[in-house]
C-alpha positions in Angstrom: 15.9 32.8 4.8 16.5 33.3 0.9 19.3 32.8 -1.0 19.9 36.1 -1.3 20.6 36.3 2.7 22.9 33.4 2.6 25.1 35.5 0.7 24.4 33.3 -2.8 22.5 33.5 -6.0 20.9 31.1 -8.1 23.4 30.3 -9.9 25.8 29.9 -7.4 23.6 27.0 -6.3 23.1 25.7 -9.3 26.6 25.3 -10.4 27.5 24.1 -7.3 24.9 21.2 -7.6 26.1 20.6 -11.0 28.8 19.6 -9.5 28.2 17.8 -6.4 24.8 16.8 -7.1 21.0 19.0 -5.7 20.9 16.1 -2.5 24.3 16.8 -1.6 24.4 20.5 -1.5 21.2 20.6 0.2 22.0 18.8 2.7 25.3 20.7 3.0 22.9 24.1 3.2 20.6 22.8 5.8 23.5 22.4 8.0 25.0 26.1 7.2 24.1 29.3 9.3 24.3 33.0 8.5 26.1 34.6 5.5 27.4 31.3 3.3 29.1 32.1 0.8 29.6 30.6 -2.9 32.8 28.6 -1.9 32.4 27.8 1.6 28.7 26.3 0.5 31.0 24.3 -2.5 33.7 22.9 0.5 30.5 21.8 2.5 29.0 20.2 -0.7 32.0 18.2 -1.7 32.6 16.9 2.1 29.1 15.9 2.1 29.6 14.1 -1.1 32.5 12.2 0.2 30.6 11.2 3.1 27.7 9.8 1.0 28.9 6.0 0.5 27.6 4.2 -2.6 24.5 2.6 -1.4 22.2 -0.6 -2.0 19.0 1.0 -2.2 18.7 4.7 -3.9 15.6 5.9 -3.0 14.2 9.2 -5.0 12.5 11.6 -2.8 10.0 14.0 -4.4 9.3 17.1 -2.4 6.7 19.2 -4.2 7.5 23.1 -4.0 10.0 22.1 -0.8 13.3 23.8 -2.0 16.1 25.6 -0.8 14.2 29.4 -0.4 12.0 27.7 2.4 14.5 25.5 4.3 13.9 27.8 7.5 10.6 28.8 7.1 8.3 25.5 7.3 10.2 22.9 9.7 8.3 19.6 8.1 11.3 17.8 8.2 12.5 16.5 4.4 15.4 17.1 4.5 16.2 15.9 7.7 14.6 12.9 7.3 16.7 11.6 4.3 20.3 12.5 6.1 19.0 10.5 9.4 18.0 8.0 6.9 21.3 7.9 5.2 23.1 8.0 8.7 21.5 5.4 10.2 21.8 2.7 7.4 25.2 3.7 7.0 24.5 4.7 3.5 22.8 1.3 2.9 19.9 3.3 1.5 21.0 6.3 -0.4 18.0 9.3 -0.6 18.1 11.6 -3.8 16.3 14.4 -2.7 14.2 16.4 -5.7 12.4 19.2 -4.6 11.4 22.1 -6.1 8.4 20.5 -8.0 11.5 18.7 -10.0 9.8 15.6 -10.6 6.3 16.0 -9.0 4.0 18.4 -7.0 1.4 18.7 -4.8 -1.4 17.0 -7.0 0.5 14.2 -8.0 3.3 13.1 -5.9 1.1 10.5 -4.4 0.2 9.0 -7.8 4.1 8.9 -9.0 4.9 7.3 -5.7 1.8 4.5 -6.9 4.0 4.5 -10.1 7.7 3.8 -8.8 8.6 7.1 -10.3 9.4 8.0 -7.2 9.6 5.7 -3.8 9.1 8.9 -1.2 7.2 11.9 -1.2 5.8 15.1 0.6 2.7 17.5 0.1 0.2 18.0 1.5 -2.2 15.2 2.7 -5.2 17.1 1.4 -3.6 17.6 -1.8 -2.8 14.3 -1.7 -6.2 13.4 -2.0 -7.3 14.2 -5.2 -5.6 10.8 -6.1 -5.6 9.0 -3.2 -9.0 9.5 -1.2 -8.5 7.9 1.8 -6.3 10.8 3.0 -9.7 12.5 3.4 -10.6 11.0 6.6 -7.9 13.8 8.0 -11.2 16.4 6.7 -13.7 16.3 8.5 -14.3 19.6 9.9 -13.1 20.3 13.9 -12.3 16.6 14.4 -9.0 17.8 15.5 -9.1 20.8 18.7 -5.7 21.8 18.8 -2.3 21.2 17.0 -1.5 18.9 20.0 -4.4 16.5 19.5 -3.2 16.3 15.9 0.6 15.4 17.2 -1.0 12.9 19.7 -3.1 11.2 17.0 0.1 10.9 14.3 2.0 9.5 17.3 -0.4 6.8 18.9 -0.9 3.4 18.0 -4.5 3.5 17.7 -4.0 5.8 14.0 -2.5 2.8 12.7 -6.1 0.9 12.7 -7.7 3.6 11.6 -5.6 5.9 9.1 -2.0 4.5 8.8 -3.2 0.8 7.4 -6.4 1.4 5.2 -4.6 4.2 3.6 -1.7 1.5 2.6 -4.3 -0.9 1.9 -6.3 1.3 0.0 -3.6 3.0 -2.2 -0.6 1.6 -1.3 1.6 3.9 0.8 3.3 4.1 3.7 2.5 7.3 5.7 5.8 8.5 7.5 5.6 11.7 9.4 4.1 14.6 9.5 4.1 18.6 10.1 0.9 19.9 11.8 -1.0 22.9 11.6 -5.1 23.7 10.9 -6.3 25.6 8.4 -7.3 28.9 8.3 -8.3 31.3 5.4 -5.3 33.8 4.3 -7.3 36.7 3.1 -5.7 39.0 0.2 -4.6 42.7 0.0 -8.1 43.9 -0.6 -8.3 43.1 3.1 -5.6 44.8 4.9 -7.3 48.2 5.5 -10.7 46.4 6.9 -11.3 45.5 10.5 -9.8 42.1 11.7 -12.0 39.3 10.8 -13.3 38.5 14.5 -17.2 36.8 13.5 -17.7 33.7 11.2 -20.1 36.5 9.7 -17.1 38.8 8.4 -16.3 36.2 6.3 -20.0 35.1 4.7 -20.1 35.2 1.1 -16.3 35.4 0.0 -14.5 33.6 -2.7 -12.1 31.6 -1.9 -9.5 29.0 -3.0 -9.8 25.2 -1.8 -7.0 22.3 -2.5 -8.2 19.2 -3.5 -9.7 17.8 -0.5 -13.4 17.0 -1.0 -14.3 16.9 2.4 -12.3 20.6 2.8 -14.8 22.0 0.5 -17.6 20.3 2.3 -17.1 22.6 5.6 -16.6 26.0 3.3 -19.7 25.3 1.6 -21.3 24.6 5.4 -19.4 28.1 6.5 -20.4 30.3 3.6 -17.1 30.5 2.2 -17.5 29.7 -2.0 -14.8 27.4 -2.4 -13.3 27.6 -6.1 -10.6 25.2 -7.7 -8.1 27.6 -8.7 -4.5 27.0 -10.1 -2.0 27.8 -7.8 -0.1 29.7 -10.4 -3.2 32.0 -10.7 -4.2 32.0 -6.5 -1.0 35.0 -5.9 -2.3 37.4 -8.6 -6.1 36.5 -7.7 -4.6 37.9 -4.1 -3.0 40.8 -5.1 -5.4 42.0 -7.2 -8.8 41.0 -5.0 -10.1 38.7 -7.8 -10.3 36.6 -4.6 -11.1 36.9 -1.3 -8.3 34.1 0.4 -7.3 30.6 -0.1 -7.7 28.0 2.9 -4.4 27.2 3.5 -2.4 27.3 7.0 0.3 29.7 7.8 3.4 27.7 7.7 2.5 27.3 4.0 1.1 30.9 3.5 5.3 31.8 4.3 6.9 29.1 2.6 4.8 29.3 -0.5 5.7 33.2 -0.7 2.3 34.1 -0.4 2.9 36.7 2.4 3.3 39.6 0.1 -0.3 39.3 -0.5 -1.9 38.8 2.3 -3.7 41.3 4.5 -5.3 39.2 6.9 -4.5 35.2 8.5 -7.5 34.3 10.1 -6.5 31.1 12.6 -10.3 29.5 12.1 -8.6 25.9 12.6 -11.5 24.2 10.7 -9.5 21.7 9.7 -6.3 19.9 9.1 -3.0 21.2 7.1 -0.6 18.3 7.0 2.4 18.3 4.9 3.5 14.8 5.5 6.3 12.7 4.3 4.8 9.1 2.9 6.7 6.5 0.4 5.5 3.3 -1.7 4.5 0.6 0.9 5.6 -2.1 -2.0 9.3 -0.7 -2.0 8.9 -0.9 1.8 7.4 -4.4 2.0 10.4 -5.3 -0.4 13.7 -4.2 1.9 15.3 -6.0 4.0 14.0 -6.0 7.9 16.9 -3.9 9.5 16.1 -1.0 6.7 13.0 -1.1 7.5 13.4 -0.6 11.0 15.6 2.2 9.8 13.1 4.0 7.8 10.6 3.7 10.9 13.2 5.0 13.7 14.3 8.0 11.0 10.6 8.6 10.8 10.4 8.8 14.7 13.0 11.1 14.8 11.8 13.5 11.9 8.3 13.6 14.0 9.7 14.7 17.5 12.9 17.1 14.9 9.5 18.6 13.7 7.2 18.8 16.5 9.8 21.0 18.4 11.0 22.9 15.5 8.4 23.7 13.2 6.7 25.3 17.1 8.9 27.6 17.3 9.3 28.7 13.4 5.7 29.6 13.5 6.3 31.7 16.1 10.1 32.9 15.5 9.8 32.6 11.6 6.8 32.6 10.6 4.7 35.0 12.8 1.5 33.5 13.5 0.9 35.4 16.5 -1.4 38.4 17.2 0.4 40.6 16.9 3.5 39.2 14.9 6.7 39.1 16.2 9.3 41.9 14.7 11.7 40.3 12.2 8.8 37.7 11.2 7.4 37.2 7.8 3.8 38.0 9.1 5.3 41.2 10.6 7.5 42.3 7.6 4.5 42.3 4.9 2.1 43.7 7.4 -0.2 40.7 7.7 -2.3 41.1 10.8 -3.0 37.9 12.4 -6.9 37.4 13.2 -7.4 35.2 16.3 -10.7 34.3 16.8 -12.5 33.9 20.7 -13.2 30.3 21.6 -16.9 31.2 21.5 -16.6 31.9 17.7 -14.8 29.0 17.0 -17.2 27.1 18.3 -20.1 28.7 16.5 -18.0 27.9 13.5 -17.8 24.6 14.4 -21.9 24.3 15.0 -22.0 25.1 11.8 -20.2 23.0 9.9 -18.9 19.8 12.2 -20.4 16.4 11.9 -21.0 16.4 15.2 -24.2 19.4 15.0 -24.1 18.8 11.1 -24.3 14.8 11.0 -25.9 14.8 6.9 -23.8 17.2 4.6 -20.5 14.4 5.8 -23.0 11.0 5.7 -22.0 9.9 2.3 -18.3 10.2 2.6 -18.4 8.7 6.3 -20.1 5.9 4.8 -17.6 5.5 2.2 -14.2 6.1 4.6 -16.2 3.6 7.1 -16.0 0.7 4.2 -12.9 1.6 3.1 -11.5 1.2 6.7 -13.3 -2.4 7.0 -16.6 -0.9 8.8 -15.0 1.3 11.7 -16.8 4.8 11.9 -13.5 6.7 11.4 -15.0 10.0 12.4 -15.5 8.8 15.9 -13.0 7.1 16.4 -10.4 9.6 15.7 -12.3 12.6 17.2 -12.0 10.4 20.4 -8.2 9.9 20.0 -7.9 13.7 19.6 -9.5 14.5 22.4 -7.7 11.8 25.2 -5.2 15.1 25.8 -6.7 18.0 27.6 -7.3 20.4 24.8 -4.9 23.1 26.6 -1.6 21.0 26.1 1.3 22.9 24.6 2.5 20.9 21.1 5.4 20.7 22.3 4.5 18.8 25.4 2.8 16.0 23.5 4.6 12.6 24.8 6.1 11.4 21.8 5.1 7.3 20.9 6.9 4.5 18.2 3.1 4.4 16.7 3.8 1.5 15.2 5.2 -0.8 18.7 1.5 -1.4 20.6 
């Protein structure tokens, strides 16, 4: 999964995308399996770049903390996004891909996108909206069941009404595809030696990191959990060392963001969503020609079903977020037991916190996401989309849609 298994060091890479540029040699990786060495990664890389045709439109793709240490490990689809895109247009529309935090992270890739620094991003939709508040209508707290209602929702026509156009109205972005998971709390060393979290109770009164959703802190608060604005730089060490109890996060990220070594616990309390989505300036859009743009929408398509299968079976294969973890996993490597919790708890959690047993903590923000959305009640309406599977369909046997052909 690192470098260091593929047989190459740091600086092999970077020398090697000195020379043939970071897109090209990523791509070239992605496509490489097992031991890769320093000069069969550099043949792949120059093929690749001969392939890549000078294009019309070069689009710049930042991918906050996405780099080549985490390729396997969360399946949300970057990278194979921009070669489908690059493919299909025949290089009409040439993607520079800059991960890595390079040009932008999690906080503000949606504001550079709003800037032209970049035309396409990913991060996380709650990060997101710190800067762009619509994405909070994702929030609210047990709206989505499962990880298949959230696949059903990003895939059916009826989020284009409610999410997909307000949010480019609003702030002016194009929402592209998605990973899916729900958030849980990864819990730090302090707690590997303790019992496995199995009662919302076992959790009362612990500190723990949020990201910048407002409506995410709104459900800790609801559930006891002291949610603190802490920099990511600071949340590993705050882990190791128990200055912290966890950070609300989901387990895809917990492995790709190489916080596993700290953990002692992954509690699945699926309280609410953990999107990292792909997204790019609706202007720069609105401005290509009509065949590019069908491009763009049929390379998203394809990046949702690459991911909806893939990223599946990482979190089973690669990541570990079973109980108990599979050998050869991340989760099983570190020691990080995985705490499921009974469906009677879960939905004690969610009488505690939901809008629909908690209606007033959520009133002023549903009021404001309703006006932003031209006067639909947001909640509703996508709790009801959510729930039009039955809530024990697999994720991967979520019917895949072109959400935006009616």
């Amino acid at each position: 999964m690192e470098l260091k298994a593929k047989g190459l060091s740091r600086r092999d890479l970077g020398r090697i995308a000195f020379q043939y540029g970071w897109t090209s040699t990523l791509f070239a990786l992605a496509g490489m399996s097992g031991v890769v060495t320093a000069s069969s990664l550099a043949r792949a890389a120059e093929e690749t770049a001969k392939k890549r045709k000078p294009a019309k439109h070069t689009l710049k793709f930042g991918a906050s903390g996405f780099n080549e240490n985490n390729l396997n490990i969360q399946k949300s689809g970057q990278l194979f996004f921009a070669k489908d895109l690059e493919d299909r247009t025949d290089g009409e529309i040439r993607v520079e891909f800059l991960g890595s935090n390079q040009i932008c992270g999690q906080l503000d890739c949606v504001q550079k996108t709003q800037q032209d620094i970049v035309q396409i991003f990913s991060a996380s939709t709650q990060n997101s909206a710190g800067n762009a508040p619509y994405y909070n209508v994702l929030d609210f707290a047990y709206m989505f069941p499962t990880r298949a209602s959230q696949y059903h929702f990003f895939y059916s026509p009826k989020s284009n009404k409610v999410f997909r156009e307000p949010l480019e109205a609003r702030h002016k972005i194009k929402f592209l595809f998605t990973h899916c998971e729900l958030r849980g709390l990864m819990l730090g060393k302090k707690w590997a030696d303790k019992p496995v979290v199995t009662k919302i109770e076992d959790l009362a009164g612990t500190k723990n990191r949020v990201t910048g959703t407002q409506l995410g802190r709104i459900a800790m608060q609801l559930l006891n959990l002291n949610p603190v604005p802490i920099a990511w730089e600071e949340t590993l060490d705050g882990l190791r060392q128990g200055l912290i109890d966890g950070a609300e996060t989901w387990m895809g990220a917990a492995a790709y963001a190489n916080m596993t070594p700290v953990l002692g616990q992954a509690v699945d309390l699926r309280f609410f969503c953990g999107t990292e989505h792909t997204a790019m300036s609706a202007p720069v859009f609105n401005k290509l020609e009509p065949h590019l743009q069908d491009a763009i929408m049929e390379s998203s398509y394809t990046a949702q079903v690459h991911v909806q299968g893939c990223h599946e079976a990482a979190l089973v294969d690669i990541v570990g977020a079973t109980n108990p973890p599979r050998p050869g996993t991340l989760f099983n490597e570190y020691g990080v037991k995985v705490a499921v919790l009974s469906k009677e708890e879960l939905k004690r959690a969610e009488q505690m916190c939901s809008p629909e047993f908690k209606p007033e903590p959520w009133e002023q923000w549903r009021e404001r996401l309703n006006g932003w959305s031209g006067g639909q009640d947001v909640y509703k309406t996508i709790y009801d989309i959510a729930r039009e599977i039955p809530e024990d369909t697999s994720p991967v046997n979520v019917p895949p849609q072109r959400w935006w052909k009616a």
